[in-house]
DOKOL-949913 format. One record per residue (C-alpha): residue number from 1; x, y, z. Coordinates in steps of 0.1 Angstrom, whole numbers, plus 5000, padded with zeros to 4 digits. Each point is the difference from the previous one (the first is absolute). Layout:
BEGIN
[node NUM [X Y Z]],
...
% end
This chain:
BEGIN
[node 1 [6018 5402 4086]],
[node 2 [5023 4977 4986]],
[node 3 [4999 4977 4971]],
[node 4 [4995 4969 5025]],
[node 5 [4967 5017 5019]],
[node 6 [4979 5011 4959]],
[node 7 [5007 4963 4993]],
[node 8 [4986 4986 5033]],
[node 9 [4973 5026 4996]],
[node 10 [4995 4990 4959]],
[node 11 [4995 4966 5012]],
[node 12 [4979 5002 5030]],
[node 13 [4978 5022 4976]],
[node 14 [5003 4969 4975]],
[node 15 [4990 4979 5025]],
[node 16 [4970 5015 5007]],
[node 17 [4990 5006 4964]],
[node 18 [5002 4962 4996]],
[node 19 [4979 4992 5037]],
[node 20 [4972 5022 4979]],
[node 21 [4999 4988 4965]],
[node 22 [4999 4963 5017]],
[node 23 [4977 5008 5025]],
[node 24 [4979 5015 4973]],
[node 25 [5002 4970 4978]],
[node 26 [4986 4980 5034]],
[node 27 [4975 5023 4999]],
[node 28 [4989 4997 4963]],
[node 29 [5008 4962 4996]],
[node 30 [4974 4994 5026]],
[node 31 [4975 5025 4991]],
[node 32 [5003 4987 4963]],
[node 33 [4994 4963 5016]],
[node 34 [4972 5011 5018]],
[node 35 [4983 5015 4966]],
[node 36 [5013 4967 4982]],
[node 37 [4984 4978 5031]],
[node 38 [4967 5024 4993]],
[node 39 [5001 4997 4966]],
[node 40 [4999 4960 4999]],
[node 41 [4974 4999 5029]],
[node 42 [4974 5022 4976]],
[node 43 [4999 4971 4975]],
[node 44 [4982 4980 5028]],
[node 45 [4965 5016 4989]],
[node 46 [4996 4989 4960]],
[node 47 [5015 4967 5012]],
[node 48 [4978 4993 5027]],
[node 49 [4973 5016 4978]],
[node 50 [5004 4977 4973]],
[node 51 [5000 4971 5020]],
[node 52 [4966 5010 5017]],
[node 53 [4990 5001 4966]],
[node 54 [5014 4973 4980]],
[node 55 [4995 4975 5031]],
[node 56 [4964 4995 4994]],
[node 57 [5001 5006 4963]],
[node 58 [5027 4974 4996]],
[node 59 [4975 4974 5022]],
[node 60 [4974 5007 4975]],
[node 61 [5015 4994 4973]],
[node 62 [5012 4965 5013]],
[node 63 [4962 4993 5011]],
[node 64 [4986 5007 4967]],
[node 65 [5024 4979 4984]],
[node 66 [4990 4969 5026]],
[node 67 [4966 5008 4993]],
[node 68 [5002 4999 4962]],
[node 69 [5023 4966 5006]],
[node 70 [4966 4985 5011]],
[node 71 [4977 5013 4978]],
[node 72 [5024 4987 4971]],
[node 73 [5012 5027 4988]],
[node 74 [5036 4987 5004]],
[node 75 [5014 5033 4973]],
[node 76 [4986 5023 5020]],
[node 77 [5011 4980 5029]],
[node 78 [5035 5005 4986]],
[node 79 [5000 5031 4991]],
[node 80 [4992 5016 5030]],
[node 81 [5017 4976 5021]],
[node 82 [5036 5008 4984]],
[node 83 [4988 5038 5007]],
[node 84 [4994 4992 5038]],
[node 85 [5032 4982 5002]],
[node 86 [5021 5032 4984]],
[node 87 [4981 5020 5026]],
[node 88 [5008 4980 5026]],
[node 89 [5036 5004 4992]],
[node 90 [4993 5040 5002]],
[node 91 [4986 4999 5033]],
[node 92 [5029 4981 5012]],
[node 93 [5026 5026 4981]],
[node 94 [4985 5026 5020]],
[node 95 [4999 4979 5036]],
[node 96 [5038 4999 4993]],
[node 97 [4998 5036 4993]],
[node 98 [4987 5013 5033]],
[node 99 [5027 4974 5014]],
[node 100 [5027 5019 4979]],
[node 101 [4986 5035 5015]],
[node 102 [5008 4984 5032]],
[node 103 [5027 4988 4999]],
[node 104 [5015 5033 4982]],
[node 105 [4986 5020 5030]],
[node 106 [5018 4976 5025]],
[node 107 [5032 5004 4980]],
[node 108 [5032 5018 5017]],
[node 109 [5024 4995 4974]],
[node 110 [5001 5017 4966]],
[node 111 [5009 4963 4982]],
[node 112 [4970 4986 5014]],
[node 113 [4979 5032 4988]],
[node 114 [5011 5002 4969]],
[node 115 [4993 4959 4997]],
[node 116 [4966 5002 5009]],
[node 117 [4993 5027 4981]],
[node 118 [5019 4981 4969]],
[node 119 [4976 4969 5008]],
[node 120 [4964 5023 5003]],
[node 121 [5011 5009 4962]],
[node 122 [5008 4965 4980]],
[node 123 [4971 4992 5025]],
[node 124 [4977 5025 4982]],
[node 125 [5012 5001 4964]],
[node 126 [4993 4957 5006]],
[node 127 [4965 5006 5014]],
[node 128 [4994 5026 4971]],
[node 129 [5009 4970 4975]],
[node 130 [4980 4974 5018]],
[node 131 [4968 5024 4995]],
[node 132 [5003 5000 4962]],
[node 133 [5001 4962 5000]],
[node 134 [4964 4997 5007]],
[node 135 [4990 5024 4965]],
[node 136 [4993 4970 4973]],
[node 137 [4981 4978 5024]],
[node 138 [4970 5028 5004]],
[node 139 [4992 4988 4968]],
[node 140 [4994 4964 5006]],
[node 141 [4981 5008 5032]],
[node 142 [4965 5008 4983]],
[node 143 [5004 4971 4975]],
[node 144 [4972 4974 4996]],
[node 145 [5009 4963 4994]],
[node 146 [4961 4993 4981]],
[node 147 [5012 5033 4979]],
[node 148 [5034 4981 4990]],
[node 149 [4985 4969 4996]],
[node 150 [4972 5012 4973]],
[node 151 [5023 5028 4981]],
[node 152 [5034 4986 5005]],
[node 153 [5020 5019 4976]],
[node 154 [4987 5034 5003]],
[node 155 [4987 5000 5036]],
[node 156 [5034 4981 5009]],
[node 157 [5020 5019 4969]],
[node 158 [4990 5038 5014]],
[node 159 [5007 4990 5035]],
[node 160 [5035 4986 4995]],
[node 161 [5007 5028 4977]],
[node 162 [4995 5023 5031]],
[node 163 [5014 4979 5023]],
[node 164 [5033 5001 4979]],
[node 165 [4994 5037 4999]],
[node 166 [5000 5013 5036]],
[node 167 [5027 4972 5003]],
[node 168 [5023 5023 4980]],
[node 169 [4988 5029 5017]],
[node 170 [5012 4981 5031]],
[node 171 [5034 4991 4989]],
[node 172 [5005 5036 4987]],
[node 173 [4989 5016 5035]],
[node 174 [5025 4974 5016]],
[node 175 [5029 5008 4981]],
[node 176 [4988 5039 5002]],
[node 177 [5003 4996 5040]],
[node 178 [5034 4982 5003]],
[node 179 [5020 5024 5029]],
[node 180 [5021 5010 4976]],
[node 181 [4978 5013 4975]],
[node 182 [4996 5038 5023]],
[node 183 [4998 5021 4970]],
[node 184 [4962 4985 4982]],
[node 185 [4968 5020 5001]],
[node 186 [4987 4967 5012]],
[node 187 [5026 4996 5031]],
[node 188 [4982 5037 5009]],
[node 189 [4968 4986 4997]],
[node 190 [5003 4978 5023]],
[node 191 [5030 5010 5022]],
[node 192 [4982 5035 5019]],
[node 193 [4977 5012 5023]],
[node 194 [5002 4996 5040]],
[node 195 [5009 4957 4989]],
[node 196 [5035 5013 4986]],
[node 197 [5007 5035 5005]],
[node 198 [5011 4992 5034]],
[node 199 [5026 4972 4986]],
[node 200 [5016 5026 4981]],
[node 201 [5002 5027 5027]],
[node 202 [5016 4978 5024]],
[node 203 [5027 4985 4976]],
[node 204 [5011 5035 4998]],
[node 205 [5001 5004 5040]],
[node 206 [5023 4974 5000]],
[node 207 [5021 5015 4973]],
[node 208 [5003 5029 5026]],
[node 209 [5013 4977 5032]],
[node 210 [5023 4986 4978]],
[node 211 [5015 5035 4993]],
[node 212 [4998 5010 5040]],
[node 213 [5022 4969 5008]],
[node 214 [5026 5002 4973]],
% end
């Protein structure tokens, strides 16, 4: 066997080293996708979940506050009115969320999966924010107007003083929950279970397609 037939023979042998190594990358890039695709799909359930159960709690709070906007109790009104409002913003973060799930789902390309994955994320650190909007107005939502009137400056003094309170606790909570703020015990607080794990698992998926096409 001459010099000419081992390298024919080293190559063929090459060859087919390289047809397996990339048809094993086919085979791990899609079952990788598939767990990615699976992954995204299970956050369905809390969202859906919390939507069930937010839906009719949000339309209560809007009726109480119409109801205590004619009875004249236009604080409470207020109150619980700027509380319906943020949770009607919440409801519609997580509409758009079940769209995002979608739309991932439908997604052939890795850009695409890897933009709607981006958006579910901003899209849930915002929503997280929104929530902690709503903390300082709890306190003006039990407030009477004949109790302000009669003790003005203690009634009124206490209830601004707590007002002002939670509205610190609010601003620290928002500035606690910016995205790039990963590392806080509160961003663990409120970034886990079965509403987040799932965001996190499937950012690493993608990690992995990116290495079987490169």
């Amino acid at each position: 066997m001459n010099d000419k037939e081992l390298l024919s023979i080293w190559k063929s042998y090459d060859q087919k080293m390289n047809d397996v190594l990339t048809l094993n990358k086919e085979v791990a890039y899609e079952i990788t996708r598939e767990k990615l695709h699976k992954t995204i799909r299970s956050l369905r359930l809390p969202k859906s979940l919390l939507l069930v159960l937010g839906a009719p709690y949000t339309f209560l709070l809007c009726f109480v506050s119409w109801i205590a906007f004619k009875a004249g109790a236009y604080i409470v009104a207020f109150g619980f009115g700027v509380i319906g409002l943020v949770m009607v913003g919440v409801i519609v973060g997580y509409i758009y969320h079940i769209y995002l799930i979608s739309k991932i789902n439908r997604a052939e390309k890795i850009t695409e999966v890897q933009k709607g994955i981006a958006e579910l994320k901003v899209s849930s650190y915002n929503i997280a924010r929104w929530v902690v909007v709503q903390l300082p107005f709890w306190s003006i939502c039990w407030m009477s107007i004949e109790a302000l009137k009669h003790t003005p400056f203690v009634y009124g003094g206490i209830n601004l003083l707590l007002f002002l309170a939670l509205s610190a606790v609010s601003y620290w909570l928002y500035q606690e929950l910016h995205i790039d703020n990963t590392g806080s015990k509160v961003h663990k607080i409120f970034f886990s279970g079965s509403d987040w794990a799932p965001i996190l698992k499937s950012t690493d998926l993608l990690e992995q397609l990116k290495g079987y096409k490169t």
